[in-house]
C-alpha positions in Angstrom: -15.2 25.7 2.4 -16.9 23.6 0.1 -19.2 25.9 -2.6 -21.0 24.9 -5.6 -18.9 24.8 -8.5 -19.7 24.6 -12.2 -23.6 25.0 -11.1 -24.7 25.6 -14.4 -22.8 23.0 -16.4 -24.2 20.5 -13.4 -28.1 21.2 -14.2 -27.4 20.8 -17.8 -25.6 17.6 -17.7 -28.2 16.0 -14.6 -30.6 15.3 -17.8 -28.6 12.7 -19.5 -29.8 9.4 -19.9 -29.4 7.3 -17.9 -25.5 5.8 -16.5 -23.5 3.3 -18.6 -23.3 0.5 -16.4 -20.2 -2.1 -15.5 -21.3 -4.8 -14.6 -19.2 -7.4 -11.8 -19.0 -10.6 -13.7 -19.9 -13.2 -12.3 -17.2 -15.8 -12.5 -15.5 -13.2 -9.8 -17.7 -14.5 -7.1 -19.0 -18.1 -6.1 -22.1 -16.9 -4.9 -25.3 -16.6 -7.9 -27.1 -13.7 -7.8 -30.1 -15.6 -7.3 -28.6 -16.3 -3.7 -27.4 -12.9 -2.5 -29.4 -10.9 -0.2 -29.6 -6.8 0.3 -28.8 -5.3 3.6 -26.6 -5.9 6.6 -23.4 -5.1 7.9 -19.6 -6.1 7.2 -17.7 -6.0 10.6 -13.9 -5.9 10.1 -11.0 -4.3 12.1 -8.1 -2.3 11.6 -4.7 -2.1 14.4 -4.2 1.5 13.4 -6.2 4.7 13.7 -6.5 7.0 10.7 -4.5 9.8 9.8 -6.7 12.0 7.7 -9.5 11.7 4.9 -7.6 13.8 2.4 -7.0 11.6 -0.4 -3.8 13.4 -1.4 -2.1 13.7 1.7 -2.6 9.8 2.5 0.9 7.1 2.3 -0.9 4.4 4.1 -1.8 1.4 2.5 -5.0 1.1 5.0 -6.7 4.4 4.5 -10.1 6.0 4.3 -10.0 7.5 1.0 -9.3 4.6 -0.7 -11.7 2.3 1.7 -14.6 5.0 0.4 -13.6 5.3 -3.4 -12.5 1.8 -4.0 -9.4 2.8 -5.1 -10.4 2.2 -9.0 -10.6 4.6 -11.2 -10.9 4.2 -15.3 -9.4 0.8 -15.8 -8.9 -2.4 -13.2 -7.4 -5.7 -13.4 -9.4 -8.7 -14.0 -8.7 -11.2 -11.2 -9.3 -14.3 -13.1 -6.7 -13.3 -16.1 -4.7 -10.2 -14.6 -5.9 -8.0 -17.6 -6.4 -4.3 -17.6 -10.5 -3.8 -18.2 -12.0 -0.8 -18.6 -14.3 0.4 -15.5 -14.6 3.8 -15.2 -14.1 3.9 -18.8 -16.8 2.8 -20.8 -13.6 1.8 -23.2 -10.1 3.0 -24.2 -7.6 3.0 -27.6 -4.0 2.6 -27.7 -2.7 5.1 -30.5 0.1 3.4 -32.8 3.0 4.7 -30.9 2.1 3.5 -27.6 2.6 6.8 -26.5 -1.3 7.6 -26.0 -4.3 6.1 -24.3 -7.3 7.6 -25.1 -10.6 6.9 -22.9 -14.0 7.4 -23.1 -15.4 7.9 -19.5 -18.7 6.3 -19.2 -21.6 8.4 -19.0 -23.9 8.5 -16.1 -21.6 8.1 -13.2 -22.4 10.8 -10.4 -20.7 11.8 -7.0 -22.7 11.1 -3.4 -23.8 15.0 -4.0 -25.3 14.6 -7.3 -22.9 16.2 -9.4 -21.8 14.2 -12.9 -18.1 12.7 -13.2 -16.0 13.7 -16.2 -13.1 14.2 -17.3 -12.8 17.4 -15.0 -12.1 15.5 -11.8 -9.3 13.5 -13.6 -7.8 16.4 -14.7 -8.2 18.3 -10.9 -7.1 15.1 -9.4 -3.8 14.8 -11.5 -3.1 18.5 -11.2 -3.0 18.4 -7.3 -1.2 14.9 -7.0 1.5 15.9 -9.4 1.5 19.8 -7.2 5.1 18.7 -5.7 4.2 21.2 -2.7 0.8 18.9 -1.9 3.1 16.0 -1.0 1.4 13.6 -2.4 2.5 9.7 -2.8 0.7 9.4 -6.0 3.0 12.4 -7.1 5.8 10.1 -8.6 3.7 8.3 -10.4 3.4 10.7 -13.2 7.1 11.6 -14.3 9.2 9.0 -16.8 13.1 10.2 -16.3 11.8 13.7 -14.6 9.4 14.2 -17.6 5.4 14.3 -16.9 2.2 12.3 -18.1 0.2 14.5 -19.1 -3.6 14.8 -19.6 -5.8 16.1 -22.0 -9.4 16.7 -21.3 -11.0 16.0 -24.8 -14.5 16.6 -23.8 -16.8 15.9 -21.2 -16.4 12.6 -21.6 -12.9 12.0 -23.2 -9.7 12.0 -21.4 -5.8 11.4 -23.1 -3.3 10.2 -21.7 0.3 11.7 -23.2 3.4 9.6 -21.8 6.6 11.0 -22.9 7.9 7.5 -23.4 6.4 3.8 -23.6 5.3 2.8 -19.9 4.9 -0.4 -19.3 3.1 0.9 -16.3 0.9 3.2 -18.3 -2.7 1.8 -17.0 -1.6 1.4 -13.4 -0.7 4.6 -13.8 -4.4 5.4 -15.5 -5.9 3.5 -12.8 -5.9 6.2 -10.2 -9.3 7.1 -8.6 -10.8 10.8 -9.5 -12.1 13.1 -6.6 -14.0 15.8 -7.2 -13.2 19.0 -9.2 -16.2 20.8 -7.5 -15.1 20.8 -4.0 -10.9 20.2 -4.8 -11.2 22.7 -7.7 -11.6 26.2 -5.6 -10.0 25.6 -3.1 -6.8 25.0 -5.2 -7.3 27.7 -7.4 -7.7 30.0 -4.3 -5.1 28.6 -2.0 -3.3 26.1 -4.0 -1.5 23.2 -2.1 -1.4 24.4 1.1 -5.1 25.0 0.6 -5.7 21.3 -0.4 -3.5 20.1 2.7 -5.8 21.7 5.1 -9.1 19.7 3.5 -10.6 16.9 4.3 -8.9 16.6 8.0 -10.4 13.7 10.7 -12.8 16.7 12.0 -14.8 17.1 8.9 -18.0 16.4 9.3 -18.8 12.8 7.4 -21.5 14.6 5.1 -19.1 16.6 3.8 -17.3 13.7 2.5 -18.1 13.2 -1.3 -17.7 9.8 -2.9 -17.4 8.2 -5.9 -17.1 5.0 -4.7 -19.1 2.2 -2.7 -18.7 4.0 0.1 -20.0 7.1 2.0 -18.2 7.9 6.0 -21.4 7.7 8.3 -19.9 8.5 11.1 -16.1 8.4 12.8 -14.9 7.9 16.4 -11.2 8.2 16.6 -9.5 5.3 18.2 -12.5 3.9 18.1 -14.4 3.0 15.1 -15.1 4.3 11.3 -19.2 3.6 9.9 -19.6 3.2 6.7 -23.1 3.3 4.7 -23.8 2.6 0.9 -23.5 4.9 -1.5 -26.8 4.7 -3.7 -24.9 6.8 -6.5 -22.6 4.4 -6.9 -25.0 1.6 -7.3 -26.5 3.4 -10.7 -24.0 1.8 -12.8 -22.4 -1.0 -10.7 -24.3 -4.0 -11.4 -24.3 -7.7 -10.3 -24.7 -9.9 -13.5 -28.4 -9.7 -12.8 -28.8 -6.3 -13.1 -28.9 -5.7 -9.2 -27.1 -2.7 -7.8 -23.8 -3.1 -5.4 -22.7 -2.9 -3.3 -25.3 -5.4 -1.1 -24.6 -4.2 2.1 -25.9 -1.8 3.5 -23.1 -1.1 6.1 -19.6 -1.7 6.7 -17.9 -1.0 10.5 -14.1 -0.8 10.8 -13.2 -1.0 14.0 -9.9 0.2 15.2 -8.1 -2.7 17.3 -4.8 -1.5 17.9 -3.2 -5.3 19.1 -3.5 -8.3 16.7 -3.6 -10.6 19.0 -6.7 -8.7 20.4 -8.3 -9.1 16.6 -8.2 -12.5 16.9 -10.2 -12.6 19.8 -12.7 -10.2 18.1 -13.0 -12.9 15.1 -12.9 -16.2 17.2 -16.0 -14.0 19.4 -17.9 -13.5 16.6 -17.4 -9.6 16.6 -15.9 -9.0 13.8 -16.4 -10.8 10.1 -13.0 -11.5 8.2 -9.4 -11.9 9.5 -6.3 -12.7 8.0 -3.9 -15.1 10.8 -0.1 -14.5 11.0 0.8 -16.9 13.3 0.2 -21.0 13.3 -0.5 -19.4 17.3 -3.6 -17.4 15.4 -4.1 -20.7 12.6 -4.8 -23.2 15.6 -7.1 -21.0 17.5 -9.1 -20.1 14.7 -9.0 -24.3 13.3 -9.9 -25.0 17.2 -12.7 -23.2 17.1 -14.3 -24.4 14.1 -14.0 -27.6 14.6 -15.6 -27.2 18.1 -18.2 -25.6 16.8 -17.7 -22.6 18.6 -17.1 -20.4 15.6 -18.7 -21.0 12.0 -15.8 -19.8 10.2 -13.5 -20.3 7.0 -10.0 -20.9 6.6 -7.7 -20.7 4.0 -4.5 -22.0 5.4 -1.2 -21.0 3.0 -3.2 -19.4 -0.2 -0.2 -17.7 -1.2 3.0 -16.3 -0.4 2.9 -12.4 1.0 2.4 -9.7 -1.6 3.9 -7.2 0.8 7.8 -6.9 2.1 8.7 -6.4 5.8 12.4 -4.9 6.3 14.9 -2.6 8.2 15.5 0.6 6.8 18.5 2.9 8.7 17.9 6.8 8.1 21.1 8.3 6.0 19.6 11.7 7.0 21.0 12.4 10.5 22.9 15.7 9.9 23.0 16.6 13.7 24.8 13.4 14.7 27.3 12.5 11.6 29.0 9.4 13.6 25.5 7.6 13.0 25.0 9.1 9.8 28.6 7.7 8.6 27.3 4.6 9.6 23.9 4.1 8.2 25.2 5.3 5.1 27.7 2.4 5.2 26.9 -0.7 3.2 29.2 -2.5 4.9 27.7 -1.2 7.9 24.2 -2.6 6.3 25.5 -6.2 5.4 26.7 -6.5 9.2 23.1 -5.6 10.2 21.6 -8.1 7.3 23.9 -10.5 8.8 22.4 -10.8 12.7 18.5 -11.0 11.0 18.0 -14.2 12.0 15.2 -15.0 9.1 14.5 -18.8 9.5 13.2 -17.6 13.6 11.3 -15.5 12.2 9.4 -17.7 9.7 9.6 -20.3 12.8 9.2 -18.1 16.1 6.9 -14.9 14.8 5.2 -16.7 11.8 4.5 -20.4 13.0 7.2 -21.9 10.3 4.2 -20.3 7.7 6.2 -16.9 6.3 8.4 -16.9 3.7 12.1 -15.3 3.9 12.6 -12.1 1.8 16.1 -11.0 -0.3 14.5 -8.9 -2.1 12.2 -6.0 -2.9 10.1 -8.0 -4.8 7.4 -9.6 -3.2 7.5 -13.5 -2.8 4.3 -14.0 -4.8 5.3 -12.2 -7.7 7.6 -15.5 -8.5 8.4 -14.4 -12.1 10.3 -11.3 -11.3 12.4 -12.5 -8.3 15.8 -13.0 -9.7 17.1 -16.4 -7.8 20.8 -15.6 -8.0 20.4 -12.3 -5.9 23.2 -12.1 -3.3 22.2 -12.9 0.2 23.2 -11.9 3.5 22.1 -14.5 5.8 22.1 -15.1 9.7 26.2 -15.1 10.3 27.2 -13.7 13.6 30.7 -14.1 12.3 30.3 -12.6 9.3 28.6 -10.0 11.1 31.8 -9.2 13.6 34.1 -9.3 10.9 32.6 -6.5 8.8 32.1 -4.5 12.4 35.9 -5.1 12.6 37.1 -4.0 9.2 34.5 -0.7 10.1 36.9 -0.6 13.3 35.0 -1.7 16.0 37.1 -4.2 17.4 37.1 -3.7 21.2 34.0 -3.7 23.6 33.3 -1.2 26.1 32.5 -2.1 30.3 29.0 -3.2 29.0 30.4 -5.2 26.5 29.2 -3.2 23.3 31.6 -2.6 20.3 33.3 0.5 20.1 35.7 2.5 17.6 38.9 3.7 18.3 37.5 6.8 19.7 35.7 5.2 22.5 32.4 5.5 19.9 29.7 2.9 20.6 27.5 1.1 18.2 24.2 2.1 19.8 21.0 2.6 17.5 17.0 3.2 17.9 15.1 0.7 16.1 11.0 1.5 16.2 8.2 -0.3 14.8 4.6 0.5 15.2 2.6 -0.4 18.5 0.7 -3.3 18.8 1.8 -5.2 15.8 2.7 -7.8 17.9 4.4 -9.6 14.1 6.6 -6.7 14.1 7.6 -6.3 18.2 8.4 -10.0 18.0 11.1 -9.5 14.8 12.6 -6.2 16.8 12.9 -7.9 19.9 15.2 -11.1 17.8 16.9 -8.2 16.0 17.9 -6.7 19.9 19.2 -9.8 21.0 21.2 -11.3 18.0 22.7 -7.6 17.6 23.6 -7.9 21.6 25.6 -11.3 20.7 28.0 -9.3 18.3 28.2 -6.2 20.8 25.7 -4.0 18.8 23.1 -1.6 21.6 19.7 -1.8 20.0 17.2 0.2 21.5 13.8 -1.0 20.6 10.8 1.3 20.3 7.1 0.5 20.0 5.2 3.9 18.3 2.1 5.1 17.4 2.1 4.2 13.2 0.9 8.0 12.4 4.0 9.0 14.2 5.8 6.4 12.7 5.2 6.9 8.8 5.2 10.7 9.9 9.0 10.0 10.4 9.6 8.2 7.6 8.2 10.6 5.3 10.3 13.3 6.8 12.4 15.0 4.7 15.7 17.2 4.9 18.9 16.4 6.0 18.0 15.8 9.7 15.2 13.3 10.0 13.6 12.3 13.6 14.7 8.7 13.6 17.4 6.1 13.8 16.3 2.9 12.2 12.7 1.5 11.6 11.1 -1.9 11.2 8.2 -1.4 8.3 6.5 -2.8 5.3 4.9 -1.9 2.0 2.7 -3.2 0.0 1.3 -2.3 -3.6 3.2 -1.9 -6.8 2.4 -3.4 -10.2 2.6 -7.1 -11.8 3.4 -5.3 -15.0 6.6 -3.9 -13.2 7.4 -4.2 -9.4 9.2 -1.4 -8.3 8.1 1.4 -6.8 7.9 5.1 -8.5 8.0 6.2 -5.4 10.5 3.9 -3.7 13.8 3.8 -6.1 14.1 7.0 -7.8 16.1 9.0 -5.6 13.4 11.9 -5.5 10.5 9.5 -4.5 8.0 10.2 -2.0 9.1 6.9 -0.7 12.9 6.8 -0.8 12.8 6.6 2.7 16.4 5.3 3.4 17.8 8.9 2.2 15.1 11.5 1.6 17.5 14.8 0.6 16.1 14.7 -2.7 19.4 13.4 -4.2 21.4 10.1 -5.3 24.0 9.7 -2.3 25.1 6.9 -3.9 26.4 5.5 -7.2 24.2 3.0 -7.0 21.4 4.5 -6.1 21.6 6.9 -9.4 22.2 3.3 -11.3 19.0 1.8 -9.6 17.0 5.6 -10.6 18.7 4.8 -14.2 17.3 0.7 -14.2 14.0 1.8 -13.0 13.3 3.9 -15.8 14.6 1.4 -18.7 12.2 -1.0 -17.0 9.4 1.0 -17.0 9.8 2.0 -20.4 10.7 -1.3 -21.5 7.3 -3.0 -23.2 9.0 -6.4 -23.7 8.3 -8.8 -20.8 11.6 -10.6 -20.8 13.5 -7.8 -21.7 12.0 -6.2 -18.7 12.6 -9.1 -16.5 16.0 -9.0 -17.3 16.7 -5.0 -16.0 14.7 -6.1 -13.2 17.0 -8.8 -12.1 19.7 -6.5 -12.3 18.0 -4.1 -10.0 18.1 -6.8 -7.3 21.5 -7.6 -8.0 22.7 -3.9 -7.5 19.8 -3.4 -4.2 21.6 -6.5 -3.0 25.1 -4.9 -2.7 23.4 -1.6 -2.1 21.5 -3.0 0.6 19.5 0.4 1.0 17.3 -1.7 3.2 17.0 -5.3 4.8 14.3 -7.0 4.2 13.2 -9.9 6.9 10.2 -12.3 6.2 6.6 -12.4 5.8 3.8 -14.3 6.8 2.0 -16.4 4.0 -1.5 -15.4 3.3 -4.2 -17.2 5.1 -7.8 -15.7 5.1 -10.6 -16.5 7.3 -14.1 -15.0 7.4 -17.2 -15.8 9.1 -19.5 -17.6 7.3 -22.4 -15.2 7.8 -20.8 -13.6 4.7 -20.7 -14.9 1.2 -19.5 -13.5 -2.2 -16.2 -14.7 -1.3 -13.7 -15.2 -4.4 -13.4 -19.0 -6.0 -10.6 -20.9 -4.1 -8.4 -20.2 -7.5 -8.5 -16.1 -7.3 -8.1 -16.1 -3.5 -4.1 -14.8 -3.0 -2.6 -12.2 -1.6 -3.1 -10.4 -4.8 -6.5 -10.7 -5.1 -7.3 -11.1 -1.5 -10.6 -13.1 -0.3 -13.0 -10.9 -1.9 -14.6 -8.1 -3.6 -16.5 -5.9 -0.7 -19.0 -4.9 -3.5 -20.0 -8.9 -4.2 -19.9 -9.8 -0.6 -23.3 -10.1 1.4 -24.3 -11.1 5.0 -26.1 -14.8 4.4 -27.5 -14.9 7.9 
């Protein structure tokens, strides 16, 4: 499957001299590099199993081929300002329109197999991701109102970017990691998309896994555990402010625990290095066993407020049973639902009192963008009934559920993924405040694969009823999702027939792309707020509560971040700065 490619163009550019290095600064770490030391292994855990190592089939936010590549491509943000740096890029130019960014790749940089990056694997990467048939969730990040980003290859080493209009998410959108044109490249110009699909599946054999990253798959064991070694190409122009290459460690093991509460036992046993406690449950073991002395541990109690959403979302694709489908479409329908999420027990009962309540679809850390006058829907059982009511389910049945006129019951599936304890706990409230107003909830506890494979379902029947979920990502330049609020996103998982089913839907599609193309920040703010307002009434989905950030690691490790990066943004660390002390 995988052939040389370009052979001759490879052996002529394996001579140049030697790579254009980045190099970490310092002030990202709190460790010298006087003080790190080479070698060892990073032990960390994972509660769901992978779905593939194809890095344009992949939706999950916890996935291999961003693990491998670092997810980074020609720019990054500096965590001690926020700025866009250039990292793949040895630099970049803004033309006078804001309409182009040109780059200059730095030379030097090679793939795991040897072969020189350029601007070909940008330009193979954003043809297949932006191949509708491929599928990939990347895909809607390279249209403005339907029209494409395009890219120019300007030589080997020089890439343009073309928007069609301003972006204010132009170097997020820049920011996407490269794979290889040599081993992508043939196989799409020979089978195209469903050529690509078929690559890179769990039973590939690690070798044949080329990186550009820190990373390189040593070896994989499904349910079990993914091995990770260094990738010594990667360390030729990744340097610690010393000159040293990075990553230190020579390892890093991911193993899959499919339970959190079984995690925490892997942390508070030593097994595994870093954790990140939901729960004060999971705080006061982890502070109990530090100061007993039975684990040598860190913890960060309540460094930030969740940059991630946790919600409801009711499918409005259920062609083969239009009585639900009337339903979950209903936004009345919606509110009653918002109105039996009791979100204060879930701070208190599944968070420990430490989560914050969410109204919105922008995450609670991102402070400046959360409008504070967005309409609520909060815990009201009465409210609730009285919108069931007006919908005309007024009388109960022998089991004491609501039902219609003609003898139809409110009865719905709600699934969450298996083993997220976090999630089971906020289903299982959800069953028994919707049991209170005479609404059946079944509750469902699925594999995650099978899960997002629902989700992502398309058509105008889809395999599900309603699920609990969360995402995480998105920009600080502009929140919203390209692949969440258009109506054709990859992610527009409330109603995936490829079409507005709703006004307000086409008025959110219309908001999202002033935003985007918006380059003043209060300006943009302002269209923002306005997208809540109108998600508010829309209520395409209910969003719940979060836990707040709390990190721990094991103090084997250093390289952690200063105390004033460490968020949920940021997270603890950089992997490539981190190094086993003992």
């Amino acid at each position: 499957m995988r052939k040389a490619f370009w052979l001759a163009a490879a052996l002529a550019l394996a001579g140049v001299a030697s790579a254009q290095t980045f190099v970490w600064p310092q002030k990202w770490t709190v460790a010298k590099p006087s003080e790190v030391k080479r070698g060892g292994t990073l032990r960390q855990a994972t509660i769901s199993d992978y779905r593939t190592f194809n890095p344009f089939i992949t939706a999950e936010a916890d996935n291999v081929p961003a693990t491998i590549s670092g997810a980074r491509g020609l720019v990054i943000r500096d965590p001690t300002t926020g700025d866009w740096i250039p990292y793949m890029a040895e630099s970049f130019s803004v033309s006078a329109n804001k309409l182009e960014i040109t780059f200059k790749i730095r030379k030097g940089m090679k793939w795991s197999d040897g072969r020189p990056i350029t601007a070909d694997d940008w330009i193979m990467t954003w043809r297949i991701h932006t191949d509708k048939a491929v599928g990939s969730n990347r895909y809607d990040d390279f249209f403005i109102d339907g029209k494409p980003i395009t890219l120019r290859k300007i030589d080997d080493y020089t890439i343009r970017f073309i928007y069609p209009r301003t972006d204010a998410d132009a170097f997020r959108v820049a920011s996407f990691a490269p794979w290889p044109a040599h081993i992508f490249g043939p196989v799409y110009q020979k089978d195209g998309a469903e050529g690509i699909k078929k690559m890179w599946t769990l039973n590939e054999k690690p070798e044949n896994i080329v990186s550009g990253g820190p990373w390189l798959i040593e070896s994989y064991r499904p349910g079990e555990r993914l091995v990770l070694k260094r990738n010594p190409a990667f360390g030729e122009w990744n340097k610690d402010a010393a000159g040293n290459p990075l990553p230190y460690l020579d390892r890093y093991e991911i193993k899959i625990v499919k339970d959190t509460n079984a995690q925490l036992a892997e942390f508070l046993a030593g097994n595994i290095d870093v954790f990140a406690p939901s729960t004060v449950d999971h705080i006061s073991q982890v502070r109990q066993a530090i100061q007993q002395g039975r684990l040598d541990a860190t913890l960060k109690v309540n460094a930030s407020p969740v940059a991630s959403s946790q919600f409801m979302v009711f499918n409005w694709n259920k062609a083969s049973d239009p009585f639900k489908q009337s339903l979950f479409r209903s936004d009345k329908f919606r509110r009653a639902m918002s109105h039996i999420v009791n979100r204060q027990a879930v701070v208190d009962i599944v968070y420990g009192g430490l989560g914050t309540p969410m109204y919105t679809s922008v995450y609670p850390v991102l402070t400046q963008w959360i409008n504070p006058k967005v309409p609520k829907y909060e815990y009201d059982l009465r409210q609730a009934a009285k919108l069931l009511a007006e919908l005309g389910f007024i009388k109960k049945d022998r089991e004491g559920y609501l039902v219609d006129s003609r003898g139809r019951r409110i009865e719905f599936n709600l699934a969450t993924n298996a083993g997220n304890t976090q999630r089971e706990q906020i289903a299982k409230l959800i069953v028994d405040e919707a049991k209170k107003v005479g609404v059946k909830v079944n509750f469902q506890a699925i594999d995650f694969n099978t899960l997002v494979g629902q989700l992502l379902s398309s058509g105008p029947d889809r395999p599900f009823d309603a699920i609990i979920i969360g995402l995480t990502g998105g920009g600080l330049d502009w929140p919203f999702g390209p692949n969440v609020v258009p109506c054709k996103g990859n992610l527009h998982m409330w109603n995936k027939s490829g079409q507005c089913l709703d006004p307000r839907e086409t008025q959110l599609d219309a908001l999202y792309s002033r935003g985007r193309t918006e380059l003043d920040f209060k300006k943009r703010v302002e269209i923002g707020y306005r997208m809540q307002e109108i998600e508010a009434q829309l209520l395409p989905v209910i969003y719940i509560a979060g836990p707040n950030y709390h990190p721990a690691w094991n103090n084997r490790l250093g390289g952690e971040h200063p105390d004033a990066i460490i968020s949920s943004i940021w997270g603890q660390r950089e992997l490539e700065l981190t190094f086993i002390k003992k």
